[in-house]
N, C-alpha and C positions, 0 to 999 in steps of 0.2 A: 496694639499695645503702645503705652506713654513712651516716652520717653524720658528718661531719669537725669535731674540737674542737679550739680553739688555745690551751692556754696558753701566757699572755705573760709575760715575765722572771721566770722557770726558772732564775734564778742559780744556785741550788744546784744543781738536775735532782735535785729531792726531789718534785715533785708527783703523779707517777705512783707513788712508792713511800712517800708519805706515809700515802696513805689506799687504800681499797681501789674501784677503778672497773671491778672485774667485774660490777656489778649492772649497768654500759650497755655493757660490752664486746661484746656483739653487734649490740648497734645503732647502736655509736657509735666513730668511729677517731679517738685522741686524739695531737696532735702539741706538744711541749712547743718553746717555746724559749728556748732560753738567755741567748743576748743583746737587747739592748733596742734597740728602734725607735724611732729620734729625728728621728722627722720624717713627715709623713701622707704622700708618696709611697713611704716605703717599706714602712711599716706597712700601707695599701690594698692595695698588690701583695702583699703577704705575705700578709694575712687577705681574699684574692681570692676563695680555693675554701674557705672555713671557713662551716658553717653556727651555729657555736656557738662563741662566744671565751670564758674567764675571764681575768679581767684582776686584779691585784692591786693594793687599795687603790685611791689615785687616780693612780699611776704615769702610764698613757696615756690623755693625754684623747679621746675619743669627742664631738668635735664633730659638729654634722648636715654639715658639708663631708666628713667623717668616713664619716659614714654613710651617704650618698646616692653612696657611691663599693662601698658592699659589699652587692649587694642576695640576695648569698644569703642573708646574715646573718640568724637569727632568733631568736637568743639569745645576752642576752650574760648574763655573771655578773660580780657585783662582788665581793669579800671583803669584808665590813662590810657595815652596812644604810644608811650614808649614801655619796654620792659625788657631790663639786661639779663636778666635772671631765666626767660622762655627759650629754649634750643628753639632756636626757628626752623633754621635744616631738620633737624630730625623730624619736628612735628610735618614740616610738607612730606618727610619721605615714608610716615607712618599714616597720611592722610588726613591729619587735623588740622583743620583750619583753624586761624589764629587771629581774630580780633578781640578790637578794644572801646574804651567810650571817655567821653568828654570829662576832663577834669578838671577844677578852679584854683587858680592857685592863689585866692584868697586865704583860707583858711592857715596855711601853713605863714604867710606873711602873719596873721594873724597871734597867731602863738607864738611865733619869733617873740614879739613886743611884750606878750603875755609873761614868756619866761625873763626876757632883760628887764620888764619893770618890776614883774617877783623877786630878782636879784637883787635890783637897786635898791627897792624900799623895804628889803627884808619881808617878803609879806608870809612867807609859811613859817617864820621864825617867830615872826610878833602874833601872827593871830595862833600859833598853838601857845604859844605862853597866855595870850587871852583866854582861851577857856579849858589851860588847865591849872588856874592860879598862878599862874606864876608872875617875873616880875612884870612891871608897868614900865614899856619903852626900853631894852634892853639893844637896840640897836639904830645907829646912825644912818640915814638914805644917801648914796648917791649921786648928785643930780645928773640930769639931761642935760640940760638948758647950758651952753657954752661947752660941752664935754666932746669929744671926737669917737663917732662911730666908725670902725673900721670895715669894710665888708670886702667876704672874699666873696666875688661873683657878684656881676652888674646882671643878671638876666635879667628873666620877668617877674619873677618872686625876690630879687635884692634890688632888683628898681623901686619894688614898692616900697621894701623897707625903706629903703634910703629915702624915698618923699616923704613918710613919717617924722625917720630921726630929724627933716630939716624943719616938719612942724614943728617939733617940740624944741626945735631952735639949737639944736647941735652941727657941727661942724662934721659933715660926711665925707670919707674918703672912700677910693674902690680900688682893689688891685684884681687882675687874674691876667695871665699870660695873655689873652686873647682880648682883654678888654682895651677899646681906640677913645683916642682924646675925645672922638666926636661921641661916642656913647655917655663917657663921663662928661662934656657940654649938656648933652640930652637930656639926661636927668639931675643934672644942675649940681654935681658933688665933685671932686677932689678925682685926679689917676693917681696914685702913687706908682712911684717912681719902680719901689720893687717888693717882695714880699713881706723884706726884713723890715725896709718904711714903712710898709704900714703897720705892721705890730709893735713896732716898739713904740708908736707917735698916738695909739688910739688907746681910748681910756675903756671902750667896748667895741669885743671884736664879733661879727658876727658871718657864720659859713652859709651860703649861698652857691655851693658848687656841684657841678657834675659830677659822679664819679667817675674816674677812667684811671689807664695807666698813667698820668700826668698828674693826677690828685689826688691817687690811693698812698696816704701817708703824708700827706703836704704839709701838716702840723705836727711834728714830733717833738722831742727834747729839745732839740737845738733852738725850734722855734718857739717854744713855749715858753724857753728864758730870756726870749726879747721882750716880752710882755711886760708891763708894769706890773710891782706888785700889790696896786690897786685896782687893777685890771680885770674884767671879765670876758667869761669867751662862751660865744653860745652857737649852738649845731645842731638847727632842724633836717640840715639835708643828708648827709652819710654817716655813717660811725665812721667809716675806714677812712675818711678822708683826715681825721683827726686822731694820733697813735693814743691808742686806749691805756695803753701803759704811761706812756707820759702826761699823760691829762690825770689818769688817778696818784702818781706820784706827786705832782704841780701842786692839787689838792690836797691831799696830805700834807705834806710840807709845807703848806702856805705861802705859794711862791708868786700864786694868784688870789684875786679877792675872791674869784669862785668863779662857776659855771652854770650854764643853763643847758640841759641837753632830753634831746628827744628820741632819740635813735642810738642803736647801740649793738655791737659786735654780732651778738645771739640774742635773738629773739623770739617769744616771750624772754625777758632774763630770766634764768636759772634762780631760784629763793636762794642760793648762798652767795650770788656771784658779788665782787666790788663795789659794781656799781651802784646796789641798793643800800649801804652805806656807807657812803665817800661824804668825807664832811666838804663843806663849801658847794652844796649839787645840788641845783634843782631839777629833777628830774621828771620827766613824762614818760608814759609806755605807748612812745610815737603814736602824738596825737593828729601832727602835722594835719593829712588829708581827712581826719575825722569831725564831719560839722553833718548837721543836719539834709542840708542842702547838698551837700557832696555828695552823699551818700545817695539820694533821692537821683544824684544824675546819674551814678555808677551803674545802678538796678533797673532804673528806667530804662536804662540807654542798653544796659546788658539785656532786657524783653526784648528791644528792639531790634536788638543782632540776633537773638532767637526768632524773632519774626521772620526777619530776611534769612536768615540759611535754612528755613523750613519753606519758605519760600522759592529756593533758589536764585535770589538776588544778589547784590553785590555785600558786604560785610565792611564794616571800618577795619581795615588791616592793620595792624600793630607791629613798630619796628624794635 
């Protein structure tokens, strides 16, 4: 008898034809789903008869109440090689192995740029007035060129940014706790001094951080009225890292020029919740790690960890 695999939020229903999974199609019966599970009695019952789930990113968390509810389960797959969201104790002490696969972090630098230049030049503003009569030029662009990018987080996804903003000939700063003069030398932009420096001196600020106890809520009110208010603030990497309360207030009150954001408290958002009309927002439904090519590595790479644990080989282990 196969063996049964579940992928989980298939929004597109690109996973079975992104990448090629005839190398386990005789061993293995792959069931894709498309919508997402919000909530662990329905997701249990779902992933009841699955001996193999890939889950994407850190979408569904995989607590041990989680776990000790699905005991066919013996492999799960992450896309990425880090995930906060996976009880790892629990899954070793219920017998599931716990790998993961290669991720680019192109993509998400990519859409950073996507939503700050939608911001700046007004683009979902001016092109729905284009086709739906309305006026012609109804708003002013902000430029790049001589403006100061502010970013929180020098990694490898706010390093890219920041070689961009200094293409377009802005003046780049970086702050984070951890980040040293010689990483700011490295990629050739600005340390600020402290957090409050860099918010109040940048014309766009952009999030580039890790989650953790040290950054869950690092932008709240306090911080968000150091901002110009000509200012924008944009956040491919956490919700939590930025108080959801005081960004949709800031918003409202126009306390900033606005926002670009990708990521957000609950997700899918709820159809009433705020965030789907908050004026001054440009919003995505976390497209960050969604490109073609991602996707193609995620699946491939997830065959390939079904190869080796059918195999009994070693697995990319996931922290």
């Amino acid at each position: 008898m196969r063996l049964r695999c579940a992928v989980l939020d298939d929004f597109q229903r690109i996973a079975t034809s992104v990448a090629d999974w005839s190398p386990v199609a005789d061993r293995v019966e792959v069931v894709s789903f498309a919508g997402h599970f919000s909530d662990e009695d329905a997701l249990a019952e779902a992933l009841a008869g699955f001996d193999i789930v890939v889950t994407l990113r850190e979408r569904v968390p995989f607590p041990g109440s989680l776990l000790a509810r699905l005991p066919r389960l013996k492999l799960l797959i992450a896309s990425g090689m880090r995930n906060s969201v996976i009880d790892h104790a629990a899954a070793e002490a219920h017998g599931v192995t716990v790998c993961g696969t290669a991720s680019s972090s192109t993509p998400p630098v990519e859409l950073t740029w996507a939503l700050l230049l939608g911001l700046a030049r007004g683009i979902v503003t001016e092109s729905n007035a284009l086709r739906d009569g309305g006026p012609w030029q109804s708003t002013v662009g902000a430029d790049l060129h001589g403006r100061r990018l502010g970013l929180l987080g020098l990694g490898k996804i706010g390093g890219r940014v920041a070689r961009v903003g200094l293409a377009f000939g802005m003046e780049v700063t970086a702050w984070s706790r951890n980040l040293t003069q010689e990483r700011a030398n490295e990629v050739g932009v600005e340390r600020a001094g402290s957090l409050a420096e860099l918010l109040t001196g940048s014309d766009f600020v952009s999030v580039h951080l890790a989650l953790g106890d040290r950054t869950r809520g690092l932008v709240g009110a306090r911080e968000l009225a150091l901002l110009k208010p000509t200012a924008y603030l944009v956040n491919t990497s956490r919700a939590a890292i930025v108080d959801q309360d005081a960004l949709l207030a800031a918003l409202h009150e126009g306390r900033i020029a606005g926002a670009g954001v990708d990521v957000f408290d609950v997700e899918p958002l709820p159809a009433g919740h705020p965030m789907r009309t908050a004026p001054r927002l440009l919003a995505t439904p976390h497209l960050g790690y969604v490109s073609r090519a991602n996707y193609a590595t995620y699946y491939g790479e997830a065959v390939e960890d079904i190869q080796a644990y059918l195999a009994g080989e070693p697995v990319r282990r996931v922290g």
